[in-house]
N, CA, C and O atoms as a Tinker XYZ file with bonds, in Angstrom:
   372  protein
     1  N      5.471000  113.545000 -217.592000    73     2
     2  CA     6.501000  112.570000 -217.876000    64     1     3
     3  C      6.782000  111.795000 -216.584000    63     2     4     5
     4  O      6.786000  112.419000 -215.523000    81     3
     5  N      6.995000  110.596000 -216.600000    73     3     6
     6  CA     7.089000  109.958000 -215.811000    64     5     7
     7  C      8.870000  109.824000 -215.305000    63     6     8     9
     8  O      9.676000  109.751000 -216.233000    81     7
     9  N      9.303000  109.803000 -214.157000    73     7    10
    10  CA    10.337000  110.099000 -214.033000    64     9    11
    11  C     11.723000  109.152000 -214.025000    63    10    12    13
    12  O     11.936000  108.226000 -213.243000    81    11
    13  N     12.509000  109.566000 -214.974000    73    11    14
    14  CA    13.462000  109.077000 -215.711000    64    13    15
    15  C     14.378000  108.198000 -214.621000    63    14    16    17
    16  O     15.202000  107.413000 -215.089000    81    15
    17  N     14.264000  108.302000 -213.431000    73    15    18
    18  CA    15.292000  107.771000 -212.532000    64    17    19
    19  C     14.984000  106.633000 -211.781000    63    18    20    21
    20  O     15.722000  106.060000 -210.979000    81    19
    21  N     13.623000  106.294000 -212.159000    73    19    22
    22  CA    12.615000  105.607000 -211.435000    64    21    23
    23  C     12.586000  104.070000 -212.227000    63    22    24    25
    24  O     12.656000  104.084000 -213.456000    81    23
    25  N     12.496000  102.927000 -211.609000    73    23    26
    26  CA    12.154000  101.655000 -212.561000    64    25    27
    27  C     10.987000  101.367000 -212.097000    63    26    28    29
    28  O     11.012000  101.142000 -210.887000    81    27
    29  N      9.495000  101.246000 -212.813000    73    27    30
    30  CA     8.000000  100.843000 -212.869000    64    29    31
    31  C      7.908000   99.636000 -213.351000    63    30    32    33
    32  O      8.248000   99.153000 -214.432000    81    31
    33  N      7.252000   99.069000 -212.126000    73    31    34
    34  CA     7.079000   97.710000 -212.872000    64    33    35
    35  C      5.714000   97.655000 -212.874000    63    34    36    37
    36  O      4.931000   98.146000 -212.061000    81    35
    37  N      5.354000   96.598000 -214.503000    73    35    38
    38  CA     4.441000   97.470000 -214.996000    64    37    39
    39  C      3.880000   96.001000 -215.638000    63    38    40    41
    40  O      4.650000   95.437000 -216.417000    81    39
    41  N      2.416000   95.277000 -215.313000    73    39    42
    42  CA     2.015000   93.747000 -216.385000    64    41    43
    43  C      1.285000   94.777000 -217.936000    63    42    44    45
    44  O      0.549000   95.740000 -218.149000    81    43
    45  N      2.153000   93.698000 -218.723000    73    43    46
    46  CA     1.480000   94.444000 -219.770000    64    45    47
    47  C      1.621000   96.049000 -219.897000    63    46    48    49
    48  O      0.789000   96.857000 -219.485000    81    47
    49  N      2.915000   96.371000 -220.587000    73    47    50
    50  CA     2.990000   97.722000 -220.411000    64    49    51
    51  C      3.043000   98.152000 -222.056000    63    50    52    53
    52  O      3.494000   99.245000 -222.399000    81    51
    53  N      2.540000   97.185000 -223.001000    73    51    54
    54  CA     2.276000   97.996000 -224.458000    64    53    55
    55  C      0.945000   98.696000 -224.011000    63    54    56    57
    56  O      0.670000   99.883000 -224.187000    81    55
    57  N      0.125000   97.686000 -223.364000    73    55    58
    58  CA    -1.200000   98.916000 -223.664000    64    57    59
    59  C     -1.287000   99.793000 -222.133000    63    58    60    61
    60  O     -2.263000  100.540000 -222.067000    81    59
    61  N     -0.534000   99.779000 -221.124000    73    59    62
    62  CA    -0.197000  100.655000 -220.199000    64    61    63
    63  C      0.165000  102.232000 -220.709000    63    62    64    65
    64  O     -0.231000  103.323000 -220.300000    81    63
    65  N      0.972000  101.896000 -221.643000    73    63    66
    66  CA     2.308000  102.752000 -222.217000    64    65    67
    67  C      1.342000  103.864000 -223.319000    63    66    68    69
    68  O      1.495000  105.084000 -223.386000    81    67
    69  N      0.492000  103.154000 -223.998000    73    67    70
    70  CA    -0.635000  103.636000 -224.972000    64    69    71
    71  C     -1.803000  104.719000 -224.677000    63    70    72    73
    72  O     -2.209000  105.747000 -225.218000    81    71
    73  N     -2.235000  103.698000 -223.162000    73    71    74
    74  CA    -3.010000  104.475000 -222.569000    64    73    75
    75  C     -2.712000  105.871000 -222.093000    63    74    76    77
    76  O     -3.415000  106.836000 -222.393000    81    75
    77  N     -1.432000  105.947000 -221.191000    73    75    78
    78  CA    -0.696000  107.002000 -220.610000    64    77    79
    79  C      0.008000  107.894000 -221.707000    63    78    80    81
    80  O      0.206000  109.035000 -221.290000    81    79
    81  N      0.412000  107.686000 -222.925000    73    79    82
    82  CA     0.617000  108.512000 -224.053000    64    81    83
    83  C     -0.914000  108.900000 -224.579000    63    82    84    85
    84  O     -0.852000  110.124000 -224.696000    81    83
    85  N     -2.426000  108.431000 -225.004000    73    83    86
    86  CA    -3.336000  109.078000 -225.287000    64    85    87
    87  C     -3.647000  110.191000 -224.239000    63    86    88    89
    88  O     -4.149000  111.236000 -224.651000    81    87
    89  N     -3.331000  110.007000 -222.666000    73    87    90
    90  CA    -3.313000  111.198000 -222.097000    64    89    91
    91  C     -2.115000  112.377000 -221.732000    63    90    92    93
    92  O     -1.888000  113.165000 -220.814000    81    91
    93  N     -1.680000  112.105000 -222.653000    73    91    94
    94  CA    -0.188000  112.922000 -222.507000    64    93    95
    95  C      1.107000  112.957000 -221.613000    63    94    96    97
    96  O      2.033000  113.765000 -221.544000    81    95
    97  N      0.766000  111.522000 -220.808000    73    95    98
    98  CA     2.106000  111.065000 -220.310000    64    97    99
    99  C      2.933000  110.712000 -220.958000    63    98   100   101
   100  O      2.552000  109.852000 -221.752000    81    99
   101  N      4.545000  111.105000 -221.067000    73    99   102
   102  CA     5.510000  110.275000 -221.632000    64   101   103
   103  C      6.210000  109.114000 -220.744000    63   102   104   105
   104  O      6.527000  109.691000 -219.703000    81   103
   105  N      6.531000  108.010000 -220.668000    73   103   106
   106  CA     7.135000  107.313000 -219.795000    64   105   107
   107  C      8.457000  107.161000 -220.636000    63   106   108   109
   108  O      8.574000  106.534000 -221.689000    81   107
   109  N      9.527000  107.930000 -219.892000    73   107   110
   110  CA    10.872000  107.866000 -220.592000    64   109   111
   111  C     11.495000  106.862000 -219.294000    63   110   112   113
   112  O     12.696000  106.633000 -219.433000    81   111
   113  N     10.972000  106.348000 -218.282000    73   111   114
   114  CA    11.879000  105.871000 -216.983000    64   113   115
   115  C     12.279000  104.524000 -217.444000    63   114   116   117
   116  O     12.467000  104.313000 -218.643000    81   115
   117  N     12.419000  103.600000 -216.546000    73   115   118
   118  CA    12.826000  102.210000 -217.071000    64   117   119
   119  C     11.878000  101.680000 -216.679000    63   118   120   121
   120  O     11.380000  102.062000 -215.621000    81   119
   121  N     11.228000  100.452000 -217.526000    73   119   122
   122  CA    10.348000   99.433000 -217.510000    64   121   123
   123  C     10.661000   98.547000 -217.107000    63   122   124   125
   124  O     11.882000   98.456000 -217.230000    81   123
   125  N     10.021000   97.296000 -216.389000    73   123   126
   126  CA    10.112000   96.006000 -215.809000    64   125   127
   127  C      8.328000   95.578000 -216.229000    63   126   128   129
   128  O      7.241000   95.707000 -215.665000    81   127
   129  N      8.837000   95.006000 -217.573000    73   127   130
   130  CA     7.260000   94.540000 -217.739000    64   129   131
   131  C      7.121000   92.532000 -217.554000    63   130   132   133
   132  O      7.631000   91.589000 -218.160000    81   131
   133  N      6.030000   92.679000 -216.243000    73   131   134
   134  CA     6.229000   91.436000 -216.159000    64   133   135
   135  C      5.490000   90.454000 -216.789000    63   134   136   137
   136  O      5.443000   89.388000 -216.174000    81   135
   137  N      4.684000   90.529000 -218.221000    73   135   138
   138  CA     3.770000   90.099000 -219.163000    64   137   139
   139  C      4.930000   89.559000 -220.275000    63   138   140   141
   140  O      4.885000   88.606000 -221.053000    81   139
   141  N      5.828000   90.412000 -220.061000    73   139   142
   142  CA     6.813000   89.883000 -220.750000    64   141   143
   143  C      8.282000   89.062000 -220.815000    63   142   144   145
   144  O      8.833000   88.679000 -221.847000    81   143
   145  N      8.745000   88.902000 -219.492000    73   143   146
   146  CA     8.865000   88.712000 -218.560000    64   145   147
   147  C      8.463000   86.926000 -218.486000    63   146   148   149
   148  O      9.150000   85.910000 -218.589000    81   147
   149  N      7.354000   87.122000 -218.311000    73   147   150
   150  CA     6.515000   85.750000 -218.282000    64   149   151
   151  C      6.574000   85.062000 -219.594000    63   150   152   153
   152  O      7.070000   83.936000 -219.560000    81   151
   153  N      6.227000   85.444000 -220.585000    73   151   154
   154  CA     6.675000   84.687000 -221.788000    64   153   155
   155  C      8.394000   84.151000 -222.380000    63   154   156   157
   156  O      8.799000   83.059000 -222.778000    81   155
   157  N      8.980000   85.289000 -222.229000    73   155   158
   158  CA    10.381000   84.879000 -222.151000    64   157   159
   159  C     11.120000   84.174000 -221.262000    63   158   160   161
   160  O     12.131000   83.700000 -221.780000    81   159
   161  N     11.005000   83.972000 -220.294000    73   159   162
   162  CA    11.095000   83.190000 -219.051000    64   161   163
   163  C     10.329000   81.759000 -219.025000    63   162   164   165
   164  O     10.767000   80.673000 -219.406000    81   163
   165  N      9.358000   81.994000 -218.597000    73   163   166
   166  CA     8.656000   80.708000 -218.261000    64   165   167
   167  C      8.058000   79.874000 -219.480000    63   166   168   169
   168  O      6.839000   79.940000 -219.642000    81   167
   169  N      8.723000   79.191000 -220.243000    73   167   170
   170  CA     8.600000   78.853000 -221.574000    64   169   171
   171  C      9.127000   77.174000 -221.520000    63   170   172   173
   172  O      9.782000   76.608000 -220.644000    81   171
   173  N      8.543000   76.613000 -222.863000    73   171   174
   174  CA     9.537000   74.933000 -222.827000    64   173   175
   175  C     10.777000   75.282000 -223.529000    63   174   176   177
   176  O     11.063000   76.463000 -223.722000    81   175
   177  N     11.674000   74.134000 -223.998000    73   175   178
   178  CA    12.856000   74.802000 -224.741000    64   177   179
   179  C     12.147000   74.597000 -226.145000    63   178   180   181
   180  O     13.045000   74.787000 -226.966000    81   179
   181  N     11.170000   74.352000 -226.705000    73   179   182
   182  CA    10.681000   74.562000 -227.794000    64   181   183
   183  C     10.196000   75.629000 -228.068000    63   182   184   185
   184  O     10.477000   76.046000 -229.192000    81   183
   185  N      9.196000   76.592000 -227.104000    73   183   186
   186  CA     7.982000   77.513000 -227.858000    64   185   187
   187  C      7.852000   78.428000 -226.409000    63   186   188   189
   188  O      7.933000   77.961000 -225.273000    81   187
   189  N      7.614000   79.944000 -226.799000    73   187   190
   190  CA     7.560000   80.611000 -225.465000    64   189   191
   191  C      6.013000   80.313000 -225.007000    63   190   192   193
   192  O      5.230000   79.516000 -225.523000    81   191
   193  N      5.766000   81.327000 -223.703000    73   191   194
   194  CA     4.790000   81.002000 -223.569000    64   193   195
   195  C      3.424000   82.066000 -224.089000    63   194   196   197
   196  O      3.567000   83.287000 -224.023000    81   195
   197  N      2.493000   81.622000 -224.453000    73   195   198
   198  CA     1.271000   82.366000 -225.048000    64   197   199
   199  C      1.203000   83.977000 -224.130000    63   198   200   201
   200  O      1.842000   84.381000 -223.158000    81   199
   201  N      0.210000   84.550000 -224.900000    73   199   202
   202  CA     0.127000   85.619000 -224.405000    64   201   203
   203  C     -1.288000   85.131000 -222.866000    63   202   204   205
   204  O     -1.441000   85.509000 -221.704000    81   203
   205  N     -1.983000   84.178000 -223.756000    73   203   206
   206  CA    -3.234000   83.260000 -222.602000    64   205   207
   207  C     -2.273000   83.328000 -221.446000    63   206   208   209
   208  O     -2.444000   84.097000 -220.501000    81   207
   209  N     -1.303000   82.536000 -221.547000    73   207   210
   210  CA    -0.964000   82.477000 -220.176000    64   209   211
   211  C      0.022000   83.041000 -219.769000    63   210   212   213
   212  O      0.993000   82.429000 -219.324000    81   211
   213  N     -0.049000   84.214000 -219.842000    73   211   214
   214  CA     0.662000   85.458000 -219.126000    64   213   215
   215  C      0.293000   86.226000 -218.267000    63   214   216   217
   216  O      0.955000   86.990000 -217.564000    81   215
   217  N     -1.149000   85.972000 -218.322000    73   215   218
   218  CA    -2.166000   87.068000 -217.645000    64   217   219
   219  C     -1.545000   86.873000 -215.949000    63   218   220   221
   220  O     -0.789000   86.033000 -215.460000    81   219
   221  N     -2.185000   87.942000 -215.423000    73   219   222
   222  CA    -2.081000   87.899000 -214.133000    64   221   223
   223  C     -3.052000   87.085000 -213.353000    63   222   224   225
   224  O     -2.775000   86.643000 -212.238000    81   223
   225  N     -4.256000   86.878000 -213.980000    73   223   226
   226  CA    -4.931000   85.676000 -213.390000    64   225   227
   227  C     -4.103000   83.963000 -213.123000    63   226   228   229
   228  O     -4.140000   83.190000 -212.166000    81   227
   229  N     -3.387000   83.896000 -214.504000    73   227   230
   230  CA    -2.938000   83.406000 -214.188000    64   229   231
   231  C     -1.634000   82.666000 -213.842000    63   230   232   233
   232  O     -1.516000   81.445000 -213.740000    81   231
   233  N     -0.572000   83.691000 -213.659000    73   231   234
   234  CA     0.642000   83.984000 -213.250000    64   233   235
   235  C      0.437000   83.662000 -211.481000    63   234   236   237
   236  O      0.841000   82.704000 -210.822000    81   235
   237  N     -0.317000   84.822000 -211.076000    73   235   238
   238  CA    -0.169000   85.237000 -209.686000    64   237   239
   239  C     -0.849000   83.518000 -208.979000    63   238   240   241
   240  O     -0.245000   83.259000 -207.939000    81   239
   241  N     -1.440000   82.903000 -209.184000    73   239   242
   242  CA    -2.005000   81.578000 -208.526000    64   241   243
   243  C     -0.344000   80.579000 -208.593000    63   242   244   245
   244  O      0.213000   80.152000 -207.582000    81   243
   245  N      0.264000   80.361000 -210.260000    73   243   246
   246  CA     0.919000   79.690000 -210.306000    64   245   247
   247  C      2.242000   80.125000 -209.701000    63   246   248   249
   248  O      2.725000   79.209000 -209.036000    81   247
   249  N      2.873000   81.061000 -209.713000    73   247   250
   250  CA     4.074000   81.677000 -208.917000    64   249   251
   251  C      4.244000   81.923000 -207.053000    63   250   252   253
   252  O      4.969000   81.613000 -206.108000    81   251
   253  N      3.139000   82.619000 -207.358000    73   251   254
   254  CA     2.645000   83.592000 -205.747000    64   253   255
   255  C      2.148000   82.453000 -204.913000    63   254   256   257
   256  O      2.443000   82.397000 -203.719000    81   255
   257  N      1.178000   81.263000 -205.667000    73   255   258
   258  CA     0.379000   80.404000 -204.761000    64   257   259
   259  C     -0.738000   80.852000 -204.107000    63   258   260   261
   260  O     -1.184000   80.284000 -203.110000    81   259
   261  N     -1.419000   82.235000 -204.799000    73   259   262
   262  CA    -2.369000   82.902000 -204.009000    64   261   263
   263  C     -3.455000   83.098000 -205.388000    63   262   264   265
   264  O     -3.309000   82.752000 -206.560000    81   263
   265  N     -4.254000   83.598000 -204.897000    73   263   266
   266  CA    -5.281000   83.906000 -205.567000    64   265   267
   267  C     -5.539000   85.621000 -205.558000    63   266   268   269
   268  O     -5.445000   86.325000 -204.553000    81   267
   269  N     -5.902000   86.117000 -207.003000    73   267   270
   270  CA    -6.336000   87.967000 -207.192000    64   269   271
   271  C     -7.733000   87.606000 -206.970000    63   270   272   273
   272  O     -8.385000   86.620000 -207.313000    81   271
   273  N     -8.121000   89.013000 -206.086000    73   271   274
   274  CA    -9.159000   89.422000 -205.897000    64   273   275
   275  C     -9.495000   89.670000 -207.097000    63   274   276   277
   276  O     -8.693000   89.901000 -208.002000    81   275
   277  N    -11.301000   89.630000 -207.259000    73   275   278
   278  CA   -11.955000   90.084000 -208.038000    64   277   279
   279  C    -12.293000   91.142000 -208.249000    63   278   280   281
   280  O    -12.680000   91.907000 -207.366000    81   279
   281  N    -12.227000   91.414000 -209.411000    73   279   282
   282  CA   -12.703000   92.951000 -209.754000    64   281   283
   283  C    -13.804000   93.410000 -209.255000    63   282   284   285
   284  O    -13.889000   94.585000 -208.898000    81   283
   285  N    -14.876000   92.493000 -209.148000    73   283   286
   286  CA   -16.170000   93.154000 -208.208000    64   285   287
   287  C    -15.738000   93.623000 -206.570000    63   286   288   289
   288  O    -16.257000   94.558000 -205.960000    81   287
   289  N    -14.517000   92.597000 -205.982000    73   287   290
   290  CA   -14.688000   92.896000 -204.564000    64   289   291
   291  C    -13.775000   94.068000 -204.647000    63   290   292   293
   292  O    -14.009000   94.821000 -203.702000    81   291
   293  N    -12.568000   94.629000 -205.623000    73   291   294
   294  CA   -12.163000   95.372000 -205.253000    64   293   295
   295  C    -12.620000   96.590000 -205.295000    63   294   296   297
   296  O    -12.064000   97.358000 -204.511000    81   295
   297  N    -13.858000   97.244000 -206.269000    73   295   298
   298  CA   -14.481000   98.071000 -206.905000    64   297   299
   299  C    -15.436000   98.553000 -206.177000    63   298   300   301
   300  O    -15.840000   99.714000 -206.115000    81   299
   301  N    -16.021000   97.002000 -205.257000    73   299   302
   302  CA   -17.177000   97.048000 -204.259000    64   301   303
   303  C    -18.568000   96.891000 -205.790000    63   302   304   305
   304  O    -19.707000   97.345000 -205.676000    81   303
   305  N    -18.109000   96.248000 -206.914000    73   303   306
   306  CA   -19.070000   96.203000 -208.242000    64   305   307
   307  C    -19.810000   97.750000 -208.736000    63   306   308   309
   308  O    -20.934000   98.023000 -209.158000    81   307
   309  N    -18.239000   98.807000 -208.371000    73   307   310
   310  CA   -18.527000   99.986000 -209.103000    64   309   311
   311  C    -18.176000   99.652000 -210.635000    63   310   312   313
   312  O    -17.912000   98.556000 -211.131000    81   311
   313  N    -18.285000  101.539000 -211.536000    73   311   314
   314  CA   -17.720000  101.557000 -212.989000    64   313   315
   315  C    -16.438000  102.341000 -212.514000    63   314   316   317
   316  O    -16.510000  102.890000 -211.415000    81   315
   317  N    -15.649000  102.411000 -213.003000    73   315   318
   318  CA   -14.222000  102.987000 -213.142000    64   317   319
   319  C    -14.625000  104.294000 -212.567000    63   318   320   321
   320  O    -13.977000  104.793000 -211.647000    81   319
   321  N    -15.831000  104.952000 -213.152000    73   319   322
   322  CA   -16.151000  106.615000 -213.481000    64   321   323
   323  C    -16.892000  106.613000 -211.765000    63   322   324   325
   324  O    -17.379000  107.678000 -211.386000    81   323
   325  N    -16.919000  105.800000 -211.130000    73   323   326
   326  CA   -18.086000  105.445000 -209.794000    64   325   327
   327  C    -16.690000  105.818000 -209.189000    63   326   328   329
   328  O    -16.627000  106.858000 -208.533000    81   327
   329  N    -15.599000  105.077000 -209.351000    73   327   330
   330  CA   -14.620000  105.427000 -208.091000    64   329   331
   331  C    -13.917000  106.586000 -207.325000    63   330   332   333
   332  O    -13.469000  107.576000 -207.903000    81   331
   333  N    -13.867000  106.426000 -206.234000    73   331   334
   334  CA   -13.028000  107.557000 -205.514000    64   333   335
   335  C    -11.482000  107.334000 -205.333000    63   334   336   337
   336  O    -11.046000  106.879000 -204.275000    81   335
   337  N    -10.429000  107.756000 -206.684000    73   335   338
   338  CA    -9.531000  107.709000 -206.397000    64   337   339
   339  C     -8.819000  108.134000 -204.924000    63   338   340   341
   340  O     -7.616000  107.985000 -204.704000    81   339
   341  N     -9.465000  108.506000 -204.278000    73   339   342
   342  CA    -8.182000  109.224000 -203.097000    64   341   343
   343  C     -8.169000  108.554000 -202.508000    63   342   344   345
   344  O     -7.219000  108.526000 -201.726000    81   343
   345  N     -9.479000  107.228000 -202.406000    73   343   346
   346  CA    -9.704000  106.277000 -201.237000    64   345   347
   347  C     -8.533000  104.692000 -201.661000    63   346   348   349
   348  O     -8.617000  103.621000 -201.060000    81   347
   349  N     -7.791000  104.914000 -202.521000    73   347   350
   350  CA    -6.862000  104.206000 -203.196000    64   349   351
   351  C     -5.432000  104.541000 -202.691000    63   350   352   353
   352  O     -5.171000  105.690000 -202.333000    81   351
   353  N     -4.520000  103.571000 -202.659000    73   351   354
   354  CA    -3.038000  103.564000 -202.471000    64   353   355
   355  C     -2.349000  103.783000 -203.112000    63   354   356   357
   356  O     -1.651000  102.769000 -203.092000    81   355
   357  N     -1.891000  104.488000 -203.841000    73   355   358
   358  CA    -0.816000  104.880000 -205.012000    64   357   359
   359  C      0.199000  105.046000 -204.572000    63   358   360   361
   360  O      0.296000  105.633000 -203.495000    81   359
   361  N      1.327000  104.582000 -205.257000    73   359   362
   362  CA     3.203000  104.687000 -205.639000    64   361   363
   363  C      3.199000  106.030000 -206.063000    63   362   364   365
   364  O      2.194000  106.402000 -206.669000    81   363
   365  N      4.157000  106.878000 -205.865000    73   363   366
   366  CA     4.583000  107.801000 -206.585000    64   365   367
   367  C      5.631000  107.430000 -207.427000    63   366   368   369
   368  O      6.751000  106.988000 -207.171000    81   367
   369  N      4.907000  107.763000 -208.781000    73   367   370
   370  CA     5.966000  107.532000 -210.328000    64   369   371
   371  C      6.648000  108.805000 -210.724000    63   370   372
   372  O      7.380000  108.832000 -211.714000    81   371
């Protein structure tokens, strides 16, 4: 279980939330999902905004003014199952 006292902020946390329940995490803490976030927010006064443009591709250019690395450079163009988690930075949740 992920801990109740904690706020995770989290893009896209329906299929975050899915994933981590098929492996038997519960996330009971508080959410800050910013996929959603982005649609409710950054919208005309007519129509929110698409789920297209919510992504973090392309959020982070238009907000941040920066550009995400690519999945090849961050991976080094491994598979998920290739990586060495320990060589990674993790938050404690």
């Amino acid at each position: 279980m992920l801990n109740e006292n904690k706020t995770v902020v989290i893009h896209n946390a329906v299929f975050e939330s899915s994933f981590f329940y098929a492996l038997g995490v519960v996330m009971k803490c508080k959410v800050y999902d910013t996929m959603a976030a982005a649609q409710l927010t950054l919208k005309t006064n007519m129509e929110f905004r698409s789920l297209a443009d919510s992504g973090l591709k392309k959020l982070v250019p238009e907000l941040l003014k920066a550009e995400l690395p690519t999945f090849e450079s961050v991976t080094e163009d491994k598979f998920f199952d290739e990586l060495n988690l320990e060589n990674f930075e993790t938050g404690q949740v």
